[in-house]
N, CA and C atoms as a LAMMPS dump frame, in Angstrom:
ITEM: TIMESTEP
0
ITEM: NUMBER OF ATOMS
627
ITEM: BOX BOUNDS ff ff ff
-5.0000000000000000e+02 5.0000000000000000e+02
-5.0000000000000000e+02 5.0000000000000000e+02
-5.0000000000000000e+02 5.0000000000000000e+02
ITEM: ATOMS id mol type element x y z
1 1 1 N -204.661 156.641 362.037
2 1 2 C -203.63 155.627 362.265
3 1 3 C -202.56 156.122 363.238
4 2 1 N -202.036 157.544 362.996
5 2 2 C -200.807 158.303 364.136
6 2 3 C -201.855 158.035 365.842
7 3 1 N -202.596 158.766 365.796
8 3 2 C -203.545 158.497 367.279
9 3 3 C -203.823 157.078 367.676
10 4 1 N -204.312 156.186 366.898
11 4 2 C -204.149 154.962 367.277
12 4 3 C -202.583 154.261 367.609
13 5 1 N -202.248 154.491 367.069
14 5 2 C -200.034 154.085 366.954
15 5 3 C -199.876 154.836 368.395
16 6 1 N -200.082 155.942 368.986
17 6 2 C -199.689 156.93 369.754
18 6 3 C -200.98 156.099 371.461
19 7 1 N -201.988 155.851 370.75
20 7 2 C -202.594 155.165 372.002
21 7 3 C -202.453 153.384 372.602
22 8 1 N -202.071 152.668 371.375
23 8 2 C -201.212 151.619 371.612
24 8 3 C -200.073 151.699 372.218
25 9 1 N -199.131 152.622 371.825
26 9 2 C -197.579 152.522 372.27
27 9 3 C -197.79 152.703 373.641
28 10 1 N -199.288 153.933 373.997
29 10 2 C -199.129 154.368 375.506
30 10 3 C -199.46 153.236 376.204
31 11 1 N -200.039 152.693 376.012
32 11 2 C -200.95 151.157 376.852
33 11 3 C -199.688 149.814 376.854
34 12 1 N -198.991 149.99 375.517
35 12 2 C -197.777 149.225 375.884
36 12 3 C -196.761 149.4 376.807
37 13 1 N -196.492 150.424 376.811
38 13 2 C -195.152 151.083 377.684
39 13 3 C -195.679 151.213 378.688
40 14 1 N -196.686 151.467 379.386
41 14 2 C -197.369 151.199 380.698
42 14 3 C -197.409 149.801 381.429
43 15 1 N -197.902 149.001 380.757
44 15 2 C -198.038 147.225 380.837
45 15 3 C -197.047 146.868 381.137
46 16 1 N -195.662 147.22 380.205
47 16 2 C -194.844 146.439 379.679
48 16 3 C -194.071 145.946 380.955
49 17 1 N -193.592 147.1 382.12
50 17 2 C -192.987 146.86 383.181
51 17 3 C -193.203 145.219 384.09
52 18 1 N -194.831 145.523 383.856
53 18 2 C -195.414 144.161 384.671
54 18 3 C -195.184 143.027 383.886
55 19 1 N -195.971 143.282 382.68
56 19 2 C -195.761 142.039 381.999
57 19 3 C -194.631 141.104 381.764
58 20 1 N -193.652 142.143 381.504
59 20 2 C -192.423 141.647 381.166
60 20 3 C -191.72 140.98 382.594
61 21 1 N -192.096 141.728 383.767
62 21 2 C -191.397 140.686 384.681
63 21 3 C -192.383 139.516 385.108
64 22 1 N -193.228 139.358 384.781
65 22 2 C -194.402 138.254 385.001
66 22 3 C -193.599 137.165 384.352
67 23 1 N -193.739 137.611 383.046
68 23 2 C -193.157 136.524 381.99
69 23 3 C -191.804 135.822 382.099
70 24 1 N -191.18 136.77 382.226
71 24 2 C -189.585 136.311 382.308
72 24 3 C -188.838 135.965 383.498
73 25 1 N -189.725 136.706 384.315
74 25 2 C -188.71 136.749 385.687
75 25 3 C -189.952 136.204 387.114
76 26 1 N -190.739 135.116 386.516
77 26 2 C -191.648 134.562 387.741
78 26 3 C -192.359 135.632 388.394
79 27 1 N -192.789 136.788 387.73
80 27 2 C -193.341 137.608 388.762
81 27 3 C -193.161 139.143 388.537
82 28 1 N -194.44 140.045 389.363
83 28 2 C -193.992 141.638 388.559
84 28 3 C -192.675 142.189 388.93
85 29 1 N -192.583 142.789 388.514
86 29 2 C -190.426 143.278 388.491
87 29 3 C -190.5 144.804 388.33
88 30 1 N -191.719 145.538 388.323
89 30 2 C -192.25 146.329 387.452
90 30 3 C -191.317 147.842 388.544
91 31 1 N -190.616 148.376 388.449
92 31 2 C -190.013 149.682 389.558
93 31 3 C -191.154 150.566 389.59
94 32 1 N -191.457 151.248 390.864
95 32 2 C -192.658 152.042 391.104
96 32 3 C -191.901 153.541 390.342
97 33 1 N -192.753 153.725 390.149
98 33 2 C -192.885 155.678 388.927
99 33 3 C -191.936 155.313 387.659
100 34 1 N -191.86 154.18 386.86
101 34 2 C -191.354 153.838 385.747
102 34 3 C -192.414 153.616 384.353
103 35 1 N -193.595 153.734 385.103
104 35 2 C -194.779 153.227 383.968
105 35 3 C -194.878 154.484 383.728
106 36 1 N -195.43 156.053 383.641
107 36 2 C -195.605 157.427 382.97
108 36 3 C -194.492 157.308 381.752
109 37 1 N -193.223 157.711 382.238
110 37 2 C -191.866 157.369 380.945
111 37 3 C -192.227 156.168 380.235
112 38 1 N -192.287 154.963 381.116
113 38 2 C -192.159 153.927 379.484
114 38 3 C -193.655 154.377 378.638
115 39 1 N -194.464 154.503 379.128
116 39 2 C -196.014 154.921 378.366
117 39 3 C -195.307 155.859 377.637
118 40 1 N -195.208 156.557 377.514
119 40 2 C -194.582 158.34 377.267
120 40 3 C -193.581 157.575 375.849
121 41 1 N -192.7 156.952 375.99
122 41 2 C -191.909 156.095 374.924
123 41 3 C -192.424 155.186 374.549
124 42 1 N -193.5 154.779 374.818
125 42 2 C -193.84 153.876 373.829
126 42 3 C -194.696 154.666 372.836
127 43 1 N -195.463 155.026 373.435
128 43 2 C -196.385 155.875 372.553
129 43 3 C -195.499 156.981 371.364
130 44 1 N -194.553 157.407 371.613
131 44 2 C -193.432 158.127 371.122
132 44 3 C -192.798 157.425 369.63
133 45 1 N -192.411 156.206 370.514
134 45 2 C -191.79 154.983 369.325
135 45 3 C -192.566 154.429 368.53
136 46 1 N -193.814 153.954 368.637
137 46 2 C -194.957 153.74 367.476
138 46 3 C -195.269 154.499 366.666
139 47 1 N -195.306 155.985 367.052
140 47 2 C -195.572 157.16 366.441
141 47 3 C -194.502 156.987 365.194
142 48 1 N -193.612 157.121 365.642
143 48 2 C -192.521 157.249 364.655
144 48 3 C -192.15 156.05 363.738
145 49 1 N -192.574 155.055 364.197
146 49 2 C -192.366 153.708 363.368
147 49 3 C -193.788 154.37 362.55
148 50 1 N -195.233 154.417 362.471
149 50 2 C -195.915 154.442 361.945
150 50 3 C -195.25 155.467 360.7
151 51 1 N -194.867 156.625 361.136
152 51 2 C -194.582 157.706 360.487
153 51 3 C -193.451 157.575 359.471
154 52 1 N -192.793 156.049 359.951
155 52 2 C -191.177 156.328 358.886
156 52 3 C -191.995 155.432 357.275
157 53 1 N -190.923 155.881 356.295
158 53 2 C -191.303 155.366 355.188
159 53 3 C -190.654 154.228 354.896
160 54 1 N -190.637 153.404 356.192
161 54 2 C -190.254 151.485 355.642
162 54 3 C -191.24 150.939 355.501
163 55 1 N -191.032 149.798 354.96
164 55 2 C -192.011 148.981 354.162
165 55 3 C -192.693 148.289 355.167
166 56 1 N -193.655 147.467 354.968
167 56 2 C -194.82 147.025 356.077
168 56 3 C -193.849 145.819 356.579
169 57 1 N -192.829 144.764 356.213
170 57 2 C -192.186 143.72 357.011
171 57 3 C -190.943 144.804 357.524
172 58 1 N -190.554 145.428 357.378
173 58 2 C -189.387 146.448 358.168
174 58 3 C -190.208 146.968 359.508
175 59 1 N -191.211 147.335 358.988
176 59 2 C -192.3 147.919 360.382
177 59 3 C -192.984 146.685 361.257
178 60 1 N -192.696 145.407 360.563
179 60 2 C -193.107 144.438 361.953
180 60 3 C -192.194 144.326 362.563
181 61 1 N -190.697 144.296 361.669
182 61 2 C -189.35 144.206 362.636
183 61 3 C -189.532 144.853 363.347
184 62 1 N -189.157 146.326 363.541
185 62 2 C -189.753 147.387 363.593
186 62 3 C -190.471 147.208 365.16
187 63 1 N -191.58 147.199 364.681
188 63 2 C -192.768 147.188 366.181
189 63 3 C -191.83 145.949 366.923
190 64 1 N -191.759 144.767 366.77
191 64 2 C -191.273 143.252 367.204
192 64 3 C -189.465 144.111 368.58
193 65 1 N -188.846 144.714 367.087
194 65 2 C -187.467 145.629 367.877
195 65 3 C -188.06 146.511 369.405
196 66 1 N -188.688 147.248 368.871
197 66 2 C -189.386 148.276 369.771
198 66 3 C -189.612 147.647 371.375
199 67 1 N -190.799 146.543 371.088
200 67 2 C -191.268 145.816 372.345
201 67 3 C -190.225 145.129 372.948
202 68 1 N -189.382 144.311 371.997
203 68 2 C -187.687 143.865 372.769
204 68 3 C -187.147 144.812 373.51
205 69 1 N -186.953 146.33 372.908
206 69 2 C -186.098 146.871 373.562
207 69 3 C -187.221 147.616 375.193
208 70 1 N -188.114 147.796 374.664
209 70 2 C -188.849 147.948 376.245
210 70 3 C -188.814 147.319 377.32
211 71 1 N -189.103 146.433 376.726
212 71 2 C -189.097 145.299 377.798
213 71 3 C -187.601 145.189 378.91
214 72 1 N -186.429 145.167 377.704
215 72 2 C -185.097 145.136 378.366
216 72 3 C -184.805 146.488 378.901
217 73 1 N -185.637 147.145 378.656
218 73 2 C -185.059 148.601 379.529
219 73 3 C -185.646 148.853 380.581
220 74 1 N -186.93 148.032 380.695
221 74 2 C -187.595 148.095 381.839
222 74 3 C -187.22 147.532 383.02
223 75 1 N -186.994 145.858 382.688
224 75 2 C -186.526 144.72 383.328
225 75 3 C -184.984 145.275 383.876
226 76 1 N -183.94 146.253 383.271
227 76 2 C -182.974 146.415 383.463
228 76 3 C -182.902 147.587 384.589
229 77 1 N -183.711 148.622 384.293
230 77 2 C -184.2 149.402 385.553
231 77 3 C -184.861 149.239 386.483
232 78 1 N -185.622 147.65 386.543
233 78 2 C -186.181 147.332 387.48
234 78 3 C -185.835 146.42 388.511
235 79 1 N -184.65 146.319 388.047
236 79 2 C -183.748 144.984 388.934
237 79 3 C -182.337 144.451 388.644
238 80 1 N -181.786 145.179 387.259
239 80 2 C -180.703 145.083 386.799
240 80 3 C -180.244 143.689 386.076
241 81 1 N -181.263 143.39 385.345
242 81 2 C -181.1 142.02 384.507
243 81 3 C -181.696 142.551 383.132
244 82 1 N -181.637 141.561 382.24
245 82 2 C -181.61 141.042 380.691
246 82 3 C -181.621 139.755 380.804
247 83 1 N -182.73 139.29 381.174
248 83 2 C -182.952 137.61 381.063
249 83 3 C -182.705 136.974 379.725
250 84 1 N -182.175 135.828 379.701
251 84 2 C -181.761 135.104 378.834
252 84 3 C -182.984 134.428 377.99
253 85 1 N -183.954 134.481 378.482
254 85 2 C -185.175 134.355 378.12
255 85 3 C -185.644 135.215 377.04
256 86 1 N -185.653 136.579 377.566
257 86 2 C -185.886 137.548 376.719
258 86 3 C -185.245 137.713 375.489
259 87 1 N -183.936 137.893 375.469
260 87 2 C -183.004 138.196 374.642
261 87 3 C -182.814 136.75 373.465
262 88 1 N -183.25 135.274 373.754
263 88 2 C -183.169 134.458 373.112
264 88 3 C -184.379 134.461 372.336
265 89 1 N -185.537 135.233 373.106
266 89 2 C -187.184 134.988 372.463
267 89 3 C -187.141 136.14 371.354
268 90 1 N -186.658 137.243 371.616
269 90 2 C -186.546 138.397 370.53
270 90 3 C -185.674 137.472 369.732
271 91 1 N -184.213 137.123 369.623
272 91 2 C -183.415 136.493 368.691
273 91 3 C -184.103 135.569 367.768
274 92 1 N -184.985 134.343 368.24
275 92 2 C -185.759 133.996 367.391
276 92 3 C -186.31 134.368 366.654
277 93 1 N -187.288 135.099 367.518
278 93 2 C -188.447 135.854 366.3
279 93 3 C -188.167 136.878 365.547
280 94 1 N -186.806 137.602 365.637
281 94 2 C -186.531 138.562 364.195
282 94 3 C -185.856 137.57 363.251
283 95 1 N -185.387 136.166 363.551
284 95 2 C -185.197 135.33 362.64
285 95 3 C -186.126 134.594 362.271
286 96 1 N -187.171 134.002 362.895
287 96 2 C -188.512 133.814 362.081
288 96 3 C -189.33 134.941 360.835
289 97 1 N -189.252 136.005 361.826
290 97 2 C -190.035 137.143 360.743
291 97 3 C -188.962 137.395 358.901
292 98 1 N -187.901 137.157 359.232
293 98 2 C -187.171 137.436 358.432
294 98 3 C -187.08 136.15 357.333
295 99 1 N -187.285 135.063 357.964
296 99 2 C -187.398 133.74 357.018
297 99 3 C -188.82 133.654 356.538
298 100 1 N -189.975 134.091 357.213
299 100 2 C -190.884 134.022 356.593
300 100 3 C -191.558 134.987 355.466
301 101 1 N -190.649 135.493 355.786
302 101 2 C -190.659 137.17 354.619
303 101 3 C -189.653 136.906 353.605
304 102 1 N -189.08 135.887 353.567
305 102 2 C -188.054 135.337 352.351
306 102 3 C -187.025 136.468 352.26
307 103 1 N -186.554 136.726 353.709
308 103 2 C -185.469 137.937 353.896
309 103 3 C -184.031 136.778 353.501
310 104 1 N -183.077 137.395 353.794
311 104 2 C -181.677 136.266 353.593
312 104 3 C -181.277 136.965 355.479
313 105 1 N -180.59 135.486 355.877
314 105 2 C -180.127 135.993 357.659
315 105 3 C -178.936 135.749 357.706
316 106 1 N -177.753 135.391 356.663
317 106 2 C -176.617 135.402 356.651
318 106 3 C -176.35 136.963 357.423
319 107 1 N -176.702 137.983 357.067
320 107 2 C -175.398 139.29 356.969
321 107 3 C -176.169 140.018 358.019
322 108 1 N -178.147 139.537 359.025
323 108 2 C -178.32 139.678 360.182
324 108 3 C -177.367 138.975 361.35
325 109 1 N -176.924 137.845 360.91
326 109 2 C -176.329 136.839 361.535
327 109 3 C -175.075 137.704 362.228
328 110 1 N -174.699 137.76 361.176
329 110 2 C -172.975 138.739 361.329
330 110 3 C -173.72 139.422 362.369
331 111 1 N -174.415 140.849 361.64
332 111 2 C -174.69 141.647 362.654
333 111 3 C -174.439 141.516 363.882
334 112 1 N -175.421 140.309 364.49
335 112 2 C -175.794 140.128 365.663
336 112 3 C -174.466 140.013 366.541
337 113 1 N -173.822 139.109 366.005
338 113 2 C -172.389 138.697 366.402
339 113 3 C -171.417 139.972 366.67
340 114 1 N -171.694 140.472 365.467
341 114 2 C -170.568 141.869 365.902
342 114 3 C -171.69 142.88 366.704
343 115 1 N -172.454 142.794 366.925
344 115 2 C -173.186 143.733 367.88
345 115 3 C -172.585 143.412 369.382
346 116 1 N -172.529 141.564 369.594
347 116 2 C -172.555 141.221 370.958
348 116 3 C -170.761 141.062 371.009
349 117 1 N -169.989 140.928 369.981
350 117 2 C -168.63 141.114 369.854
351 117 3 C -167.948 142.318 370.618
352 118 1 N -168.682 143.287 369.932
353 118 2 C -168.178 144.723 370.041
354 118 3 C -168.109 145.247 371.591
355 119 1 N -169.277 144.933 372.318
356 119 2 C -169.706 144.845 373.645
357 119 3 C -168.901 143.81 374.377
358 120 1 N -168.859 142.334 374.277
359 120 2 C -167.798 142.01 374.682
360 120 3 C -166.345 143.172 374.605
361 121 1 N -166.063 143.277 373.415
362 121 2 C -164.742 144.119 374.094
363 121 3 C -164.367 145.57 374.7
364 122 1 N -165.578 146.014 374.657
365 122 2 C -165.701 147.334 375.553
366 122 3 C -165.551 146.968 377.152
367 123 1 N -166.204 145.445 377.241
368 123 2 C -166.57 145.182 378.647
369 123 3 C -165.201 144.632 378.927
370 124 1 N -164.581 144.226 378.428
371 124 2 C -162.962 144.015 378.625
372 124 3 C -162.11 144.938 378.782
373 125 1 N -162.368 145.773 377.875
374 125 2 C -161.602 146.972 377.897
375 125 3 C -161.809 147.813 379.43
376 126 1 N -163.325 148.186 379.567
377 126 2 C -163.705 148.581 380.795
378 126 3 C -163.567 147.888 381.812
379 127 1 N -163.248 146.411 381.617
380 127 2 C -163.177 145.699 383.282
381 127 3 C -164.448 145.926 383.56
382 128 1 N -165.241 145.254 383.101
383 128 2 C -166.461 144.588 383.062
384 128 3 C -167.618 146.068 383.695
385 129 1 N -167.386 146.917 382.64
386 129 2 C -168.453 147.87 382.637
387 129 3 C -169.849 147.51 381.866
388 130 1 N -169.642 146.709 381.318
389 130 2 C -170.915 146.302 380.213
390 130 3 C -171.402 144.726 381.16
391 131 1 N -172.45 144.627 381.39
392 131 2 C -172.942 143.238 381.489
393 131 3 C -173.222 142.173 380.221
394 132 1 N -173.281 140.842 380.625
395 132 2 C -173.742 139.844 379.753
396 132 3 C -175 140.539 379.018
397 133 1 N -175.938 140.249 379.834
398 133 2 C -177.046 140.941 379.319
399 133 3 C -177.368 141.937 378.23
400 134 1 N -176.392 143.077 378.417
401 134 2 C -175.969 143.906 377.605
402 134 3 C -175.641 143.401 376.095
403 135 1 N -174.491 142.684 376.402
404 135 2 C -173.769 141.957 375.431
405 135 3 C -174.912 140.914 374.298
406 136 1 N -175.572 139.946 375.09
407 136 2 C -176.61 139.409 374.204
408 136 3 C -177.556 140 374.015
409 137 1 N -178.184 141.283 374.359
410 137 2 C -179.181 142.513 373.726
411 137 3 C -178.297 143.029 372.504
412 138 1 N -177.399 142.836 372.8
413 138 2 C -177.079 143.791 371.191
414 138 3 C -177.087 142.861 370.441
415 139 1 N -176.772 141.488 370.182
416 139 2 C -176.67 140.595 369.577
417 139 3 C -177.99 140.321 368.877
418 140 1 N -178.919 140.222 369.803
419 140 2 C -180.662 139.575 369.452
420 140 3 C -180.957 141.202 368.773
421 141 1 N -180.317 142.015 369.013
422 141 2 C -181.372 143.622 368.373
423 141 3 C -180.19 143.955 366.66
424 142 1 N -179.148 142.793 366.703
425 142 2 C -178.247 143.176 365.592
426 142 3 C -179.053 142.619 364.708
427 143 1 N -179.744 141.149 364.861
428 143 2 C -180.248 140.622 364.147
429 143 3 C -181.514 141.039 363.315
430 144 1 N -182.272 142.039 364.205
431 144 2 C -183.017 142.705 363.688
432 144 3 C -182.597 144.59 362.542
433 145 1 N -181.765 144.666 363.264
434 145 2 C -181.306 145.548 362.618
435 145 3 C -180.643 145.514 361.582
436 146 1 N -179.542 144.626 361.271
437 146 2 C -178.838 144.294 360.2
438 146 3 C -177.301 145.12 360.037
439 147 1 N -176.48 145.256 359.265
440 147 2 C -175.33 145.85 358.794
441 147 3 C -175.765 147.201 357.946
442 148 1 N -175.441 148.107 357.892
443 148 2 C -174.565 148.493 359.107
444 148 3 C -175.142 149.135 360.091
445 149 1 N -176.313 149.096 360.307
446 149 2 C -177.581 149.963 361.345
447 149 3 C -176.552 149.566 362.763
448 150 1 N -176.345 147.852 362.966
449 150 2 C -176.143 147.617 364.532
450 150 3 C -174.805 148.277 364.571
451 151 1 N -174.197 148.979 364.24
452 151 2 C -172.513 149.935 364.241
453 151 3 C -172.991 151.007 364.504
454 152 1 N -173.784 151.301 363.983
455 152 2 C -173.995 152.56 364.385
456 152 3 C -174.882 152.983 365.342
457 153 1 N -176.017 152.04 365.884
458 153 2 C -176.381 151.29 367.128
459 153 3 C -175.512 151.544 368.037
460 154 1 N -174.653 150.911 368.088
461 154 2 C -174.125 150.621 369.585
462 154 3 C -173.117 151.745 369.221
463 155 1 N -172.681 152.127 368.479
464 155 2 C -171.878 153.96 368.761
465 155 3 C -173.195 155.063 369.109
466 156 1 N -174.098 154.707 369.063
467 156 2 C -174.799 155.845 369.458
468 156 3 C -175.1 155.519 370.65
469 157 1 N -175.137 154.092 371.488
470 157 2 C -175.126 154.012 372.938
471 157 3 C -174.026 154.224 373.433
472 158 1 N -173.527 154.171 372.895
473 158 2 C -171.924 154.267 374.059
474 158 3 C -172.043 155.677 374.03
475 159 1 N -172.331 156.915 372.715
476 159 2 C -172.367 157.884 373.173
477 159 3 C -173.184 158.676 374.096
478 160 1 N -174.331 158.386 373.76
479 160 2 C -175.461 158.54 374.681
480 160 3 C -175.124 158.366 376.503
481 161 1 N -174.816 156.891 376.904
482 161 2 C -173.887 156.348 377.777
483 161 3 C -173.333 157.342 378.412
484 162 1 N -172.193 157.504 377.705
485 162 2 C -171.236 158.365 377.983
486 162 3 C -171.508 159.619 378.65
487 163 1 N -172.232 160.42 377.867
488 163 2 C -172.641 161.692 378.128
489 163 3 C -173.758 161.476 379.382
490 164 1 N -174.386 160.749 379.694
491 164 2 C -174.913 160.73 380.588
492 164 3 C -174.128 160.278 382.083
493 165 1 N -173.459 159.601 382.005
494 165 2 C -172.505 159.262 383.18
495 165 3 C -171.645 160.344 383.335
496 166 1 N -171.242 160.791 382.369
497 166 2 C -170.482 162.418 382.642
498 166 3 C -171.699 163.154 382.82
499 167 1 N -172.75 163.439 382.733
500 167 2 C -173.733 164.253 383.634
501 167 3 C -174.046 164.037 385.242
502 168 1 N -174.368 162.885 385.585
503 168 2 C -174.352 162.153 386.882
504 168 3 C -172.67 162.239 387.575
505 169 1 N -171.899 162.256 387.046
506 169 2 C -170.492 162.639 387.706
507 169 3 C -170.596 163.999 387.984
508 170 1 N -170.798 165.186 386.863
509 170 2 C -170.37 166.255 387.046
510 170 3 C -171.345 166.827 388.412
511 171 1 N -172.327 166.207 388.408
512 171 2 C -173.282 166.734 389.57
513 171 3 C -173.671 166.325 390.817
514 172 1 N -172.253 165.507 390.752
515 172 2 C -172.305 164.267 391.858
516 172 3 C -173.323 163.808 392.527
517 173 1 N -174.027 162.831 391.22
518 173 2 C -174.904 161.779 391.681
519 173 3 C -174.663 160.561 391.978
520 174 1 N -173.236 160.309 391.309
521 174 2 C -172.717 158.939 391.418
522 174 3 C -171.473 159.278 391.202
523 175 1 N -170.396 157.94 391.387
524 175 2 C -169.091 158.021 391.643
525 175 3 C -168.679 157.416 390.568
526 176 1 N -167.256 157.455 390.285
527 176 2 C -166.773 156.63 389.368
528 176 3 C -167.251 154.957 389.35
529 177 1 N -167.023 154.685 390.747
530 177 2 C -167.391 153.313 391.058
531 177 3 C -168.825 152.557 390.584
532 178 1 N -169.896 153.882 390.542
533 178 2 C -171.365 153.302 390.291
534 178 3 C -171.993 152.383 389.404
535 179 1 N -172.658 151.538 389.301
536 179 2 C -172.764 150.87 387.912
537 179 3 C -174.059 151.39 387.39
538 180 1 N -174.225 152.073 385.911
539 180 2 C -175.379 152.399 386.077
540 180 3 C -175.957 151.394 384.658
541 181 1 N -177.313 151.228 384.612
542 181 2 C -177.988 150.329 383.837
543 181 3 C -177.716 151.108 382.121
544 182 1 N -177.147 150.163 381.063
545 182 2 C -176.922 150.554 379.875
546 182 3 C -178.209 149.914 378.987
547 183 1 N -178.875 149.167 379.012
548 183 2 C -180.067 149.263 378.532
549 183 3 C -180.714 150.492 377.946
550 184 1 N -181.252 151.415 378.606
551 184 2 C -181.916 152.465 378.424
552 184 3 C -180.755 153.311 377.428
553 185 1 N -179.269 153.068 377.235
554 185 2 C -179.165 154.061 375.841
555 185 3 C -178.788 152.617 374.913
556 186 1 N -178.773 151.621 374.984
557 186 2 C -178.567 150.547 373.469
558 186 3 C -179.775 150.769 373.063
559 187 1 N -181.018 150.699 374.098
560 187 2 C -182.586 150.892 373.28
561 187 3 C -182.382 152.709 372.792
562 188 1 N -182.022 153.425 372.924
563 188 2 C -181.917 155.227 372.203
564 188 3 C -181.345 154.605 370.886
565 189 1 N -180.085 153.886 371.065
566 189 2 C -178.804 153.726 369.923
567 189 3 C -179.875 152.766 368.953
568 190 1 N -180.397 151.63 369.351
569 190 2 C -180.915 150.718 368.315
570 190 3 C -181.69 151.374 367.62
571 191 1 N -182.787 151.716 368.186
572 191 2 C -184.109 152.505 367.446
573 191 3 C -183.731 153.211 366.82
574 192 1 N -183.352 154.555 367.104
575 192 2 C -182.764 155.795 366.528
576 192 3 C -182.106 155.123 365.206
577 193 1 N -181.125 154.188 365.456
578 193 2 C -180.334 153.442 364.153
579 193 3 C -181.385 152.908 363.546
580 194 1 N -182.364 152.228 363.962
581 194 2 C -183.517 151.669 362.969
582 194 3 C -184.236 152.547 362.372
583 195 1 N -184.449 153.566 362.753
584 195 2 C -185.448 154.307 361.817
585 195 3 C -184.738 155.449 361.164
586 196 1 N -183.495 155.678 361.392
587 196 2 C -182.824 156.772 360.72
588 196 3 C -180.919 156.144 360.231
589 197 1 N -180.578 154.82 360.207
590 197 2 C -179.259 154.562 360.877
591 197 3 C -178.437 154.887 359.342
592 198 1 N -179.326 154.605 357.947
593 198 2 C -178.383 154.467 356.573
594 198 3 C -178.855 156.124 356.675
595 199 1 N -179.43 156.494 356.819
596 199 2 C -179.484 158.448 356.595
597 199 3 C -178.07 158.668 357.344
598 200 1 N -178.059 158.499 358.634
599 200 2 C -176.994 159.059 359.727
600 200 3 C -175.621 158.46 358.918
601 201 1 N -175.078 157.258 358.656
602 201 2 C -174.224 156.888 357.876
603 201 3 C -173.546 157.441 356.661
604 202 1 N -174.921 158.397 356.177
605 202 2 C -174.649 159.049 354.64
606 202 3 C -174.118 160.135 354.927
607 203 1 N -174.433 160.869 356.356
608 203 2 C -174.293 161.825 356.551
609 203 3 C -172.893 161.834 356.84
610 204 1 N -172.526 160.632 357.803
611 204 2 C -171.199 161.047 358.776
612 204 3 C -170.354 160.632 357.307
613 205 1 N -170.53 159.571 356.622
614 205 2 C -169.282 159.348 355.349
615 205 3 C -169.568 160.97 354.405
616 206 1 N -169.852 161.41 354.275
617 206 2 C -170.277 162.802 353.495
618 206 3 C -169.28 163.997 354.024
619 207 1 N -169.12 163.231 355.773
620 207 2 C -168.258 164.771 355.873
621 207 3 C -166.632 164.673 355.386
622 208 1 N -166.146 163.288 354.781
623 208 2 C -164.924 162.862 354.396
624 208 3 C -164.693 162.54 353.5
625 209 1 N -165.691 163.234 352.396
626 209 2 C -165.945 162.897 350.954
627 209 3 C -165.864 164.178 349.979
């Protein structure tokens, strides 16, 4: 099952570049030398969804989260969008999967809201360092994630973020001015929060306890 999980993810994360701009964006969108890495992470991220001990409807979220966030990290490095398409088609369907699993979507609902809230006011704060796009990816990936996973989600992108733009500064690859694509750490922050986010929570309230 790990080798199969590990040879799916690779065939996904390869595809996904094309597919995803076929679908969403009239056409391939796909950036040349981006398919090895996304293969490389996908295959990575199945692995580990197979491997965590959530239950079989957490692991469709789960896989369903995963392919959302590929897709938007691809599409976002490949042209600097988050189609509204995308981000509304994931939003649905972690609210379908969740109603048909007789989940409750009140306190995903929230989530979502304070996922795309929170981002709104960073992007205010920053003078519009965060895109829309951005903003309704966290929203459609809160919903899947739930309270308090999407908090700790999007603090682990901003840190991630962070530290990486202070890497690209310190080595002057880019300027203050640069805009660089935040996709690629909300998908680190979401996942990471999905498969580990109430462990990491126990941990950080533990050190003030």
């Amino acid at each position: 099952m790990e080798w199969l999980a590990l040879f799916v993810g690779g065939l996904v994360g390869w595809w996904i570049p094309g597919v995803s701009g076929r679908i969403f964006l009239s056409g391939p969108q796909g950036k040349r030398g981006i398919q090895p890495a996304m293969a490389v992470v996908g295959a990575g991220g199945f692995h580990l969804l197979v491997l965590s001990s959530l239950t079989l409807g957490e692991q469709i979220i789960g896989g369903l989260l995963l392919l959302f966030l590929l897709a938007a990290v691809a599409l976002d490095l490949s042209c600097r969008l988050i189609p509204n398409r995308l981000n509304g088609m994931a939003a649905l369907g972690f609210l379908l999967v969740r109603l048909l699993s007789g989940q409750e979507v009140l306190s995903p609902l929230g989530a979502g809201l304070f996922g795309g809230g929170i981002l709104l006011a960073i992007s205010l704060l920053s003078r519009g360092g965060v895109g829309g796009g951005d903003m309704k990816m966290a929203a459609a990936a809160g919903l899947a994630l739930g309270w308090p996973k999407v908090a700790t989600g999007v603090g682990l992108a901003v840190l991630s973020g962070g530290l990486w733009a202070s890497f690209l500064l310190m080595t002057g690859k880019v300027d203050r001015k640069t805009l660089l694509p935040f996709a690629p750490h909300l998908a680190i922050g979401f996942y990471v929060s999905w498969l580990w986010g109430e462990i990491l929570v126990r941990k950080y309230l533990s050190l003030y306890s």
